[in-house]
C-alpha positions in Angstrom: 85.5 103.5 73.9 85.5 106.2 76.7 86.1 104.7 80.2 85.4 106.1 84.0 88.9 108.5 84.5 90.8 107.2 87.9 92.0 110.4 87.3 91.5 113.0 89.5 91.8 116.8 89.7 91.6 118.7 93.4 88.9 121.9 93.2 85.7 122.0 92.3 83.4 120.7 89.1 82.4 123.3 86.2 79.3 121.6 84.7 77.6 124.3 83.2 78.1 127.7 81.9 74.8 129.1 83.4 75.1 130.4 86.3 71.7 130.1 87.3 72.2 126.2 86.5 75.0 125.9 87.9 74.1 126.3 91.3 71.3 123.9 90.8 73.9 121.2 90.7 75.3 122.3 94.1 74.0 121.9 97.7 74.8 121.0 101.1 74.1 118.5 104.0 71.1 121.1 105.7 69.5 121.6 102.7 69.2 118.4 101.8 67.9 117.5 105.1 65.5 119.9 105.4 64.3 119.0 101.6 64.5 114.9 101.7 63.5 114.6 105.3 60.2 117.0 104.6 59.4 115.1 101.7 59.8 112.0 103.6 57.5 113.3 106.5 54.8 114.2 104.2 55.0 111.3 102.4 54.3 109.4 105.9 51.6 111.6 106.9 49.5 111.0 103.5 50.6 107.0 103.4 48.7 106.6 107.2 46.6 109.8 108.1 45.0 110.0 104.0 45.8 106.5 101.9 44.3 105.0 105.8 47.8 102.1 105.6 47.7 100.1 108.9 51.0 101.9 110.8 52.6 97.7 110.9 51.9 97.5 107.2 53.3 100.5 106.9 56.6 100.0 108.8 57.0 96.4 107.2 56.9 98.4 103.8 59.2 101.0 104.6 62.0 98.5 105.9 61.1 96.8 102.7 61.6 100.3 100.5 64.9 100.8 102.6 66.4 97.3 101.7 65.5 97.7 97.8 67.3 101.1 97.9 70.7 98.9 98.4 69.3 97.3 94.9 68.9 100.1 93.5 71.6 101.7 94.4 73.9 99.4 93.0 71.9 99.1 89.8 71.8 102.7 89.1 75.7 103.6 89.9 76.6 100.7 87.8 74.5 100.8 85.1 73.1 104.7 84.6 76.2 106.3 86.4 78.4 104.6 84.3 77.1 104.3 81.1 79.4 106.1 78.9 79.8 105.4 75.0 81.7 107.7 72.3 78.1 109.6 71.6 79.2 113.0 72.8 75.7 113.2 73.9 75.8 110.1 76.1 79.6 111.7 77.2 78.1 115.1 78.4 75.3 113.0 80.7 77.6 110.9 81.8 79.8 114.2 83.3 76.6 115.8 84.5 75.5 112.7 86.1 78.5 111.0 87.8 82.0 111.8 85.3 82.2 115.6 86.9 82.5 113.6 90.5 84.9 110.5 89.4 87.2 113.4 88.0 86.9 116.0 91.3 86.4 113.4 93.8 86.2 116.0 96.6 83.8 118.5 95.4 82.1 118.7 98.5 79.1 120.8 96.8 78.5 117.8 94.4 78.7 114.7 97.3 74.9 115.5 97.5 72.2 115.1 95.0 71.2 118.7 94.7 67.3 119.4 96.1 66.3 120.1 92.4 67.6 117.1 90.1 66.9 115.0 93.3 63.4 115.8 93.5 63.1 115.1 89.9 64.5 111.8 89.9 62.0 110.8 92.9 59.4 112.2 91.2 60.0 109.7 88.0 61.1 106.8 90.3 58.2 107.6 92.5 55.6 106.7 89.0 57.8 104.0 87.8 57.5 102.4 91.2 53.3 103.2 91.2 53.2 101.9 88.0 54.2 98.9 89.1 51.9 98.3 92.1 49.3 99.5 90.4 49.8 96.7 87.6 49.6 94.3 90.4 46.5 96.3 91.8 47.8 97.1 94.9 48.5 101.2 94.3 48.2 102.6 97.9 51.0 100.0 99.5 53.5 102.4 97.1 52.7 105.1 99.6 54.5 102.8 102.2 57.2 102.0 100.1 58.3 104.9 98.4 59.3 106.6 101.7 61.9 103.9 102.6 63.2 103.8 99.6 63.7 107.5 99.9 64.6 107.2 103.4 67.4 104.6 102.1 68.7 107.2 99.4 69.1 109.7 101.8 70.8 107.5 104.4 73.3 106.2 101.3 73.8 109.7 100.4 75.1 110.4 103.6 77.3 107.9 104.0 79.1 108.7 100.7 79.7 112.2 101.1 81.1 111.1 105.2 83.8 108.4 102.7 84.6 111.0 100.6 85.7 114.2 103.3 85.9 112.2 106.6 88.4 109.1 108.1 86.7 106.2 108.2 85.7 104.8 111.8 87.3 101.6 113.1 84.1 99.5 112.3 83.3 100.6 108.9 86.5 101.0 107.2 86.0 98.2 104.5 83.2 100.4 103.4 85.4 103.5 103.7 88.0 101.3 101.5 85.8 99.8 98.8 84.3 103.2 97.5 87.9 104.1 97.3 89.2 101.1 95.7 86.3 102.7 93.0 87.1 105.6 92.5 91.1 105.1 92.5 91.9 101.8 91.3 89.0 99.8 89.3 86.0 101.7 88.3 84.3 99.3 86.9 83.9 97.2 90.1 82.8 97.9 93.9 79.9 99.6 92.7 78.4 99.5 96.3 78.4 102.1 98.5 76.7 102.3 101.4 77.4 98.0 101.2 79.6 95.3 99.8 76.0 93.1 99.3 75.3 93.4 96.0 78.7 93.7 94.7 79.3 89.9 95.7 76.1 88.8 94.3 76.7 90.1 91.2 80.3 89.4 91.1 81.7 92.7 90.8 84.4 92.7 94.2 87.9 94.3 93.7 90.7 91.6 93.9 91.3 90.5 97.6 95.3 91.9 97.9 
């Protein structure tokens, strides 16, 4: 069966052929600011000024979104990023999704999720997660969550594109080290990123040494 290369080439990613959808998979630190961070405004405006949510109840819920991001986070690297199988079909999402950066580790245009894909995925992830608080009748209270969550996406995405072209501050160099340890040595552990959390719960630490 196919595994996650620890090989790596320096230069950039060719993913597709299209031009046009080529540069969809590219972007770059303002844009996604300017993209996430509106998104993430708006979403606070409607959860208070239109869904009515107490601003407390709405804080409490957005540190709550932000914590389950670190879940989720792990989940989906391990999991969806990784899932690779001999289906060329399965192979080809796997490179779109996650291979293309494993193999050119310093793309710098692909340490972002693009605005495009990215709003796509929140979009889905934003009615999985209403789905759910709606089956437990509670609906609006996903307007609280949903921007810490996003908040805690962006805030992750952040901090892996500063492991992957910056030297790692005194303070946060285990964090520096594990993603590296990842992508260099064993792929299928140290699935954390922006933590070592769920990567002990789960059992999934690189050796010690």
């Amino acid at each position: 069966m196919p595994k996650v290369t620890t090989e790596y080439q320096h230069g950039e990613a060719r993913i597709f052929k299209n031009p046009f959808l080529e540069s969809l998979t590219k972007t770059n630190p303002i844009s996604n600011i300017i993209v996430y961070g509106l998104s993430i405004a708006l979403f606070t405006y409607y959860a208070i000024a239109k869904v009515g949510l107490d601003p407390i109840v709405f804080i409490g819920l957005f540190a709550f979104g932000m914590l389950f991001w670190t879940f989720a986070e792990y989940l989906l690297h391990r999991y969806l990023f990784h899932w690779i199988n001999d289906n060329k079909f399965v192979q080809r999402f796997h490179f779109i999704m996650h291979g293309s950066h494993h193999k050119f580790p310093r793309d710098e245009a692909r340490l972002l999720m693009p605005p495009v894909p990215g709003l796509i995925m929140a979009s889905l992830l934003f009615g999985l997660f209403y789905l759910i608080f709606w089956i437990f009748q509670i609906p609006d209270l996903c307007f609280g969550f949903f921007p810490g969550f996003f908040s805690g996406y962006l805030m992750y995405s952040f901090v892996h594109r500063a492991i992957h072209v910056n030297k790692p501050p005194k303070r946060f160099k285990h964090i520096w080290l594990h993603h590296n340890i990842h992508h260099f040595k064993y792929p299928d552990k140290a699935f954390g990123v922006s933590n070592t959390f769920w990567d002990k719960v789960f059992g999934t630490m690189p050796p010690k040494k």
